[in-house]
Wavefront OBJ file of the C-alpha trace (Angstrom):
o trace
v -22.718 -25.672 -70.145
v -25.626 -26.288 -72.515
v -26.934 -28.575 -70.308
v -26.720 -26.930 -67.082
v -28.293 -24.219 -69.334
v -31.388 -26.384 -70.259
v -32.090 -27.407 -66.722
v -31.720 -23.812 -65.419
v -34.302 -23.025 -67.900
v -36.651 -25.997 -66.761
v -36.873 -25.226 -63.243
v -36.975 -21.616 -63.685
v -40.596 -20.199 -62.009
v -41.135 -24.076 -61.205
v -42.017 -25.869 -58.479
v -38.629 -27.848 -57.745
v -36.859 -28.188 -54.578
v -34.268 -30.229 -52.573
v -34.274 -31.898 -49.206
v -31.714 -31.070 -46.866
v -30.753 -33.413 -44.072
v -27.958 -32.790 -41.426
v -27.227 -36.617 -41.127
v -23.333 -35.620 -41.262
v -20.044 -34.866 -39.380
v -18.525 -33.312 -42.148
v -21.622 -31.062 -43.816
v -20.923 -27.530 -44.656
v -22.518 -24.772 -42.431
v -25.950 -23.915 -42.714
v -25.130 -20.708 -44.050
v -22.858 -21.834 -47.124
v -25.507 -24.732 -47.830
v -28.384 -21.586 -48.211
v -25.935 -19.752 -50.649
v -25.649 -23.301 -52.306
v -28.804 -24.201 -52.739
v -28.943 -19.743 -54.060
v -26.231 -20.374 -56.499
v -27.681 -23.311 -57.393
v -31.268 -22.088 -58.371
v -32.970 -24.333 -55.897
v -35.974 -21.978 -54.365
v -37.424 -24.546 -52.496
v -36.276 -26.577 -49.326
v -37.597 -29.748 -47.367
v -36.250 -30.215 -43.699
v -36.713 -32.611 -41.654
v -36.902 -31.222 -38.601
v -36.971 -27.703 -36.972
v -32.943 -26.762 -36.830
v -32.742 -23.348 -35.423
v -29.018 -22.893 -37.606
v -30.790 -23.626 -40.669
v -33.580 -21.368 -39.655
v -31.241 -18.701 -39.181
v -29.343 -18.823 -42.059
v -32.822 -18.689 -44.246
v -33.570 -15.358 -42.720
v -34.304 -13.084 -45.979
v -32.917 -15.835 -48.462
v -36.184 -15.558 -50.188
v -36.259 -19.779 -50.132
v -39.256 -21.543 -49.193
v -38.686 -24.431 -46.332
v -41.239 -27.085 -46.203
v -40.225 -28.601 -42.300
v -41.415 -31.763 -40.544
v -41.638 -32.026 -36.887
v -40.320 -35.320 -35.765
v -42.015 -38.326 -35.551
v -41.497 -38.797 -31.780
v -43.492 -35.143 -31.476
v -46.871 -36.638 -33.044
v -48.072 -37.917 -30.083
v -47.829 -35.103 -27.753
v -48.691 -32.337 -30.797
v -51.908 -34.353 -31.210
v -52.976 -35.004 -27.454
v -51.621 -31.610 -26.215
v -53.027 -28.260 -27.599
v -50.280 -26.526 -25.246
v -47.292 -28.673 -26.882
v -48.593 -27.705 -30.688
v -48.292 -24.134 -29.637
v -44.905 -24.588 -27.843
v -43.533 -26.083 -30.708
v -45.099 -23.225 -33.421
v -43.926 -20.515 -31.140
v -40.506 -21.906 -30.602
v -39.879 -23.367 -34.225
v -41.948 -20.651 -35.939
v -42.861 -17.715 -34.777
v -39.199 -15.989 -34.392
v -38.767 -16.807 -38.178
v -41.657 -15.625 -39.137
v -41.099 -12.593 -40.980
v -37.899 -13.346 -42.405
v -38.516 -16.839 -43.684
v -40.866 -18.391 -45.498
v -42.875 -21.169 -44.523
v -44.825 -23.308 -47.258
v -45.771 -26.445 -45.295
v -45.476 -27.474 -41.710
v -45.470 -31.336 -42.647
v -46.450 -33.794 -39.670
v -43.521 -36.611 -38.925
v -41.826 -38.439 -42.171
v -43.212 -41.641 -43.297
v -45.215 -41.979 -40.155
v -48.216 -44.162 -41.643
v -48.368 -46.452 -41.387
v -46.919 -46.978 -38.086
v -47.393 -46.115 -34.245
v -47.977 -42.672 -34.926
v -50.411 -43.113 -37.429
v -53.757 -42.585 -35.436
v -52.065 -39.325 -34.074
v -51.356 -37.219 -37.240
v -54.987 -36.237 -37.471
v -54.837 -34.469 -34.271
v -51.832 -33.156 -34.505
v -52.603 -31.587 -37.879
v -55.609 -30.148 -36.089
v -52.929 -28.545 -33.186
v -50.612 -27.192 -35.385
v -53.432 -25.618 -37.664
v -55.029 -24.067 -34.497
v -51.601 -22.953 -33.253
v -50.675 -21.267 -36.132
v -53.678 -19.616 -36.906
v -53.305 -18.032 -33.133
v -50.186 -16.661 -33.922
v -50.942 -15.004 -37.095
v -49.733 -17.756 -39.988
v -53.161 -19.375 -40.580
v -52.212 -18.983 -44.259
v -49.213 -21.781 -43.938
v -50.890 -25.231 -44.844
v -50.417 -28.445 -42.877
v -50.113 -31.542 -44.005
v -47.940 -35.107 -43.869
v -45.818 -37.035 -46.429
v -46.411 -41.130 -47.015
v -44.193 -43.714 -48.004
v -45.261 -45.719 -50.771
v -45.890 -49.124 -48.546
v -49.016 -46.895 -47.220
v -50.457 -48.713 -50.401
v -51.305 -52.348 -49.936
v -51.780 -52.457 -53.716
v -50.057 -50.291 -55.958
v -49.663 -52.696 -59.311
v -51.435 -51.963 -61.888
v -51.871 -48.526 -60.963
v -55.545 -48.344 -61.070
v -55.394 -50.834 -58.726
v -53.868 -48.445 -56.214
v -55.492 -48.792 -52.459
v -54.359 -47.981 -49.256
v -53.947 -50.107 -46.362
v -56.673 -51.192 -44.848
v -55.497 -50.932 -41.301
v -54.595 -46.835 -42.542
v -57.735 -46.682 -44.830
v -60.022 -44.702 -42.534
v -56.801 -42.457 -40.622
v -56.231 -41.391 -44.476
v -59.660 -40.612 -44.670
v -59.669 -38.476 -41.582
v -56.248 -36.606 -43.114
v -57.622 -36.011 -46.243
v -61.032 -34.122 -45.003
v -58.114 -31.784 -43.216
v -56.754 -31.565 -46.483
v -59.447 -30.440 -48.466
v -60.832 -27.781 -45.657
v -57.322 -26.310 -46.126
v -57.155 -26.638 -50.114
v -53.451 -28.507 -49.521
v -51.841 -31.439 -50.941
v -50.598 -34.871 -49.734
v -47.236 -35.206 -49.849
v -45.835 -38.730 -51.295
v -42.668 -40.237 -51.263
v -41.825 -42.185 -54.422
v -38.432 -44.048 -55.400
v -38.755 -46.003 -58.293
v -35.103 -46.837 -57.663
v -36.276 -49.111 -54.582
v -38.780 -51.146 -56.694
v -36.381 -51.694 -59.530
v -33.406 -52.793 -56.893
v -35.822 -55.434 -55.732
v -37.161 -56.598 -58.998
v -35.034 -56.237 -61.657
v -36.617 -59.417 -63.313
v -39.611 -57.526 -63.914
v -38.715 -54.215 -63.770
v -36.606 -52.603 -66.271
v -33.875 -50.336 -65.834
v -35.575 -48.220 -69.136
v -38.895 -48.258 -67.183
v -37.427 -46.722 -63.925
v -34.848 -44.521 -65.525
v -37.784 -42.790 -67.773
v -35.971 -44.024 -71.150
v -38.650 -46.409 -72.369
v -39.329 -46.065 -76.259
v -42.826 -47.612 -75.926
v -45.301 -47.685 -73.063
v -44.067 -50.842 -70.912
v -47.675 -50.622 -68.831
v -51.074 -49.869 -70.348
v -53.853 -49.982 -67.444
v -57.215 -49.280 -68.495
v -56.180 -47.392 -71.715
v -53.853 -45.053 -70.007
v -50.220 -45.185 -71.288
v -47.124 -46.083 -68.774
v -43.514 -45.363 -70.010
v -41.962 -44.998 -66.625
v -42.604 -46.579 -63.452
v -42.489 -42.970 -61.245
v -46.014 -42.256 -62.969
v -47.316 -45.719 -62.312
v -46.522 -45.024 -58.534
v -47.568 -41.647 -58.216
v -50.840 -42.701 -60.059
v -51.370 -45.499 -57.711
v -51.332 -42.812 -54.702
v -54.024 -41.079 -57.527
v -56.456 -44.117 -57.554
v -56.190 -44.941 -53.862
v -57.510 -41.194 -53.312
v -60.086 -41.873 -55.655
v -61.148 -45.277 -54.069
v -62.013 -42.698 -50.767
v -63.211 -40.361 -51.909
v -60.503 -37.306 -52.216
v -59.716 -37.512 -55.592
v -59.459 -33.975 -55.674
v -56.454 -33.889 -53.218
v -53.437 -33.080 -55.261
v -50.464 -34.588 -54.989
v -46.810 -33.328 -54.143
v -43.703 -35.678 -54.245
v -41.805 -34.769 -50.982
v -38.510 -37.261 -51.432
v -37.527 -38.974 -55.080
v -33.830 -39.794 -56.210
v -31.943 -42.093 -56.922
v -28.109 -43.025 -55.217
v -24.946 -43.150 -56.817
v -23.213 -45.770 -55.269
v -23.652 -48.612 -52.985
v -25.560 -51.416 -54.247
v -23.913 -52.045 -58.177
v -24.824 -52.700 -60.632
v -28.342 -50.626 -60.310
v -26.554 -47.977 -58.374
v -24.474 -45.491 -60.590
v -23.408 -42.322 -61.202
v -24.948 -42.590 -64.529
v -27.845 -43.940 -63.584
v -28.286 -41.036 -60.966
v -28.340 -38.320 -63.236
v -30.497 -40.104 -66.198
v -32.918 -40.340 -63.699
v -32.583 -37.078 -61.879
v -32.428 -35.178 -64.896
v -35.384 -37.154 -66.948
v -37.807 -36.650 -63.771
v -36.951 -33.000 -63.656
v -37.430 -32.933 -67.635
v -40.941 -34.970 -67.405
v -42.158 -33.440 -63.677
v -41.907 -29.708 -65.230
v -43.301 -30.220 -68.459
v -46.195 -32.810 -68.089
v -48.444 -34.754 -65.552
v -49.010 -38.427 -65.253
v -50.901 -40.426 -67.350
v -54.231 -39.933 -64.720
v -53.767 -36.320 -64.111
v -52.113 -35.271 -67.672
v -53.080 -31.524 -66.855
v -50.921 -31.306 -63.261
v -47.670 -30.416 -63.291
v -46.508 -31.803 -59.721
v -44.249 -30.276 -57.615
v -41.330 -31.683 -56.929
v -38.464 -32.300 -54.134
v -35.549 -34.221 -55.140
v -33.563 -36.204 -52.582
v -31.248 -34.814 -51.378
v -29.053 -32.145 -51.547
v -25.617 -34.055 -49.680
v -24.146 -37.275 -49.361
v -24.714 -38.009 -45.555
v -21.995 -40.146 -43.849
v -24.464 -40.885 -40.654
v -26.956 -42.556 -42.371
v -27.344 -45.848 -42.634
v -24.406 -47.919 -45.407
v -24.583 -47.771 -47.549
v -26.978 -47.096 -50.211
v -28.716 -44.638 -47.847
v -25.289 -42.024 -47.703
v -25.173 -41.577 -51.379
v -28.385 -39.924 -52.969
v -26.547 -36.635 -52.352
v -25.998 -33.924 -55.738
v -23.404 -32.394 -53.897
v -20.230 -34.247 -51.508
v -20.046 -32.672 -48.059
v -17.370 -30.712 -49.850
v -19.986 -28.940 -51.656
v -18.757 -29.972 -54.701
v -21.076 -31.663 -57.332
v -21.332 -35.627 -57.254
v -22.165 -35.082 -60.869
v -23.214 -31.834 -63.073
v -26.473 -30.988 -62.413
v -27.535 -27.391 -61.124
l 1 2 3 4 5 6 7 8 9 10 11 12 13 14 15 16 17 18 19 20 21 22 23 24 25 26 27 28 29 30 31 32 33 34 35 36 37 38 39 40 41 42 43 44 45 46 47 48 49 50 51 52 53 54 55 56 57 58 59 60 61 62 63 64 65 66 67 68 69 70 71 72 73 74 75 76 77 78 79 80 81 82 83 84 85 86 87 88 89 90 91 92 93 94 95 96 97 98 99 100 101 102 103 104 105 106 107 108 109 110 111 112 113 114 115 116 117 118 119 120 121 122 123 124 125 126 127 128 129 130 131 132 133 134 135 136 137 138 139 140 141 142 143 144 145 146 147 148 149 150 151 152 153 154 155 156 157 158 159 160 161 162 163 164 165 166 167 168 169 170 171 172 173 174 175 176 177 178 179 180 181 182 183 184 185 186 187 188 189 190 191 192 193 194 195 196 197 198 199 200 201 202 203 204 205 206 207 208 209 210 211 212 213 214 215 216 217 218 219 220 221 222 223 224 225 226 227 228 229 230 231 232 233 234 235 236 237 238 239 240 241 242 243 244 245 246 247 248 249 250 251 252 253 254 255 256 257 258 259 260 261 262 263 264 265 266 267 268 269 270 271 272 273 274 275 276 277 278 279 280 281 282 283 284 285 286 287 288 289 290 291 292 293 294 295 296 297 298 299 300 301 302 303 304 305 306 307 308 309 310 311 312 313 314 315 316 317 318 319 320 321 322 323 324 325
């Protein structure tokens, strides 16, 4: 109880959340998963698509939702002023004074891709159609994966891609004229999986007694700041250094590819990110204490095996994988 204590008093007036996918046959109602994620302290929601259940079981829940359109919209958002307002007026608008939007985030890991040359203009849509309907105050933006980086190692070294380098540019001049942040997805459980000759489980798992990376005199005892930090220098290298940073999806699964998946190894590094992201910044940006969505809030039995169905806190069930909220 001490612990659950602890954490409770960590993410208290802080900017944690949870994503919530539906990529289940067996999930709990939308309703019960809001009072969950209530009863659990979690304020703050990423979706991954407009679902108008969820949507109406956040009516007056006082949680903020962070949604995505889909990937397959970016086209049409971006080439089609009409479509960006369709989709704000039937995704938005009848929510909007019962729930609360924080972002409208553009696709999921769409760049680099297809899709990429589109998410400019359909930031541009949505920000028009939202500002036509009242909610020019709700920010726009779009969440990377870390393989937008074609260098990310040593972290100063970070640089995007350059077939993405001048779309990223174009994104982050949206960014800044709407004082909003990038959103980054970061899993040092993926680059440890892959490498675990050079990587060490300390090093991902934030239990490293002594820095295990020192880049330019800056201090690394856990490989989620070297990756974040990389996304930090490849904004620097064009320019938008100012553009904060928020980390849209880290976790780390339970079961599914052993020995580096665990149920220990899940919470160590759940609960030492939630320690580290709510009391200090990373080694390049000591002062900013980044906000935070953990992945995710259910085991999902659609996704793909196996590894992939079990980064959830909670079993279908609802009942905790391990303790945690």
């Amino acid at each position: 109880m001490l612990f659950l204590t602890q954490l409770l008093s960590l993410t208290d007036g802080r900017d944690i959340g949870v994503c919530y996918g539906l990529n289940g046959n067996n999930l709990p109602s939308p309703g019960d998963v809001i009072n969950l994620f209530k009863t659990s302290g979690i304020n703050n929601i990423r979706l991954y698509q407009p679902y108008p259940e969820v949507l109406e079981a956040a009516r007056g829940s006082g949680i903020s939702l962070s949604m995505s359109t889909t990937n397959e919209d970016i086209q049409s958002l971006a080439t089609d002023q009409s479509a960006a307002d369709a989709w704000v007026n039937t995704n938005i608008v009848p929510y909007k004074e019962d729930v609360q939007f924080r972002f409208i985030i553009i696709g999921n890991e769409a760049i680099p891709g297809q899709s990429s040359s589109y998410i400019p203009g359909a930031m541009n849509n949505i920000m028009n159609s939202l500002a036509s309907f009242g909610l020019g105050t709700t920010k726009v933006t779009t969440v990377v994966p870390m393989n937008a980086l074609s260098t990310s190692y040593p972290p100063s070294d970070g640089a995007f891609g350059s077939d993405i380098t001048s779309i990223m540019t174009s994104i982050m001049a949206i960014l800044v004229r709407q004082d909003s942040p990038l959103l980054i997805n970061v899993y040092p459980y993926f680059a440890y999986a892959s490498d675990p000759t050079h990587i060490s489980l300390n090093y991902a798992l934030f239990t490293s007694a002594a820095p295990v990376v020192v880049d330019q005199g800056l201090e690394y005892y856990n490989l989620f700041d070297g990756m974040v930090d990389a996304f930090n220098a490849a904004l620097d290298k064009i320019g938008f250094g100012q553009i904060t940073l928020i980390v849209a999806e880290t976790g780390w699964p339970t079961a599914g590819n052993e020995p580096y998946t665990s149920v220990a190894n899940a919470q160590t590094y759940n609960k030492n990110l939630l320690n580290h992201v709510t009391q200090k910044g990373t080694p390049k940006r000591p002062e900013y204490i980044m906000p935070t969505f953990f992945f995710e809030m259910f085991n999902e039995n659609l996704k793909q095996p196996t590894v992939e169905q079990n980064f959830g806190f909670f079993f279908p069930n609802m009942n905790p994988v391990y303790p945690f909220w």
